[in-house]
C-alpha positions in Angstrom: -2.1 27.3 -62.7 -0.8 29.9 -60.2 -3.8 29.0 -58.2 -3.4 25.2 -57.6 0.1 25.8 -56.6 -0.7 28.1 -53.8 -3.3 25.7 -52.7 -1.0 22.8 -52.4 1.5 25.1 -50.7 -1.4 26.0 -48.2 -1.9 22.1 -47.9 1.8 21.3 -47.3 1.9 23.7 -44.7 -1.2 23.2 -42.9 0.2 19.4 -43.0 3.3 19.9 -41.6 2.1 22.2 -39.0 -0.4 19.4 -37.7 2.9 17.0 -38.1 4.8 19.1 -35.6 2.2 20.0 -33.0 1.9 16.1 -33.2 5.5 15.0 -32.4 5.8 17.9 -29.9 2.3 16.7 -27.9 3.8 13.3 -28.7 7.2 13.7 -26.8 6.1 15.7 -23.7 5.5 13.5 -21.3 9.6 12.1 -22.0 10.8 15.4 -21.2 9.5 16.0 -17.9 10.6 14.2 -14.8 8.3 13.2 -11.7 9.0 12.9 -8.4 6.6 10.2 -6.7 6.5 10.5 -2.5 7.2 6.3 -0.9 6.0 6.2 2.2 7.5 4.1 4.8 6.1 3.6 8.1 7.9 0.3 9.5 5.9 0.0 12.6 2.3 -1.0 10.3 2.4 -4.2 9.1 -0.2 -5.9 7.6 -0.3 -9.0 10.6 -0.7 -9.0 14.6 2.8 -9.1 16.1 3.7 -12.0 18.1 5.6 -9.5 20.7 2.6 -7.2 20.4 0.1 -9.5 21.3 2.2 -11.0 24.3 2.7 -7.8 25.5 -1.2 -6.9 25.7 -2.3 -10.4 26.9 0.5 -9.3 29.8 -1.0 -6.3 30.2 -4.4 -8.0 30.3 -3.1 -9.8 33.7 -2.1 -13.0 31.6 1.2 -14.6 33.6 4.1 -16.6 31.7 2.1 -15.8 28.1 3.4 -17.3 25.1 2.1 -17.5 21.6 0.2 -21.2 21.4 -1.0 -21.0 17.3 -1.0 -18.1 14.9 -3.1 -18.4 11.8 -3.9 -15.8 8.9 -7.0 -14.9 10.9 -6.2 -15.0 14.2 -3.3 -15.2 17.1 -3.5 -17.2 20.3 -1.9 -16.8 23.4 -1.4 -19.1 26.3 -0.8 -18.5 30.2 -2.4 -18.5 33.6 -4.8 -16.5 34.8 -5.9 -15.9 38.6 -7.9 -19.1 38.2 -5.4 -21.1 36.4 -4.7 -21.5 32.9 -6.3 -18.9 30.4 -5.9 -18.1 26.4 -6.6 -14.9 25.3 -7.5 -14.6 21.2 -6.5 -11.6 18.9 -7.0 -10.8 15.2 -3.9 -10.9 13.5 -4.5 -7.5 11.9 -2.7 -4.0 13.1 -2.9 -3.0 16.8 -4.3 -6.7 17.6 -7.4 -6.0 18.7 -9.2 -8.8 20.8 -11.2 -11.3 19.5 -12.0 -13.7 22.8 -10.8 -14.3 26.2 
């Protein structure tokens, strides 16, 4: 008789041993607090400035440049040239790099 009661004892421990590790594993993530970095860099967008791509078509020797059509893919800009008008094409992605001339 002695016997089986030591063995349920040993159960009923064992059981809420495995009850507590549980709860404990359970609730650890709750008690800790993270710290997550943002980065913010405001001068990459995810398009082709208008200003940006004027400015390197001026650069580019285009006179009075303006912006004639901007599309998802691509940016246009208008102006003269040394031979008279002239449109210069860039990718509207970062840095506006040139598509055609």
């Amino acid at each position: 008789m002695i016997g089986v009661f030591a063995k349920a004892g040993i159960a009923a421990l064992i059981t809420l041993g495995a009850v507590s590790a549980t709860v404990s594993a359970a609730s650890a993530n709750d008690l800790q607090a993270s710290v997550h970095q943002v980065r913010y860099d405001p001068h990459r967008g995810r398009i082709c400035s208008p200003i940006t791509a004027v400015q390197k078509a001026r650069a580019m020797g285009l006179r009075r440049a303006r912006i004639q059509n901007i599309t998802p893919r691509r940016v246009v800009v208008d102006g003269f040239g040394r031979h008279g008008p002239d449109r210069i094409v860039f990718a509207n992605v970062p840095g506006c790099p040139l598509i055609r001339r």
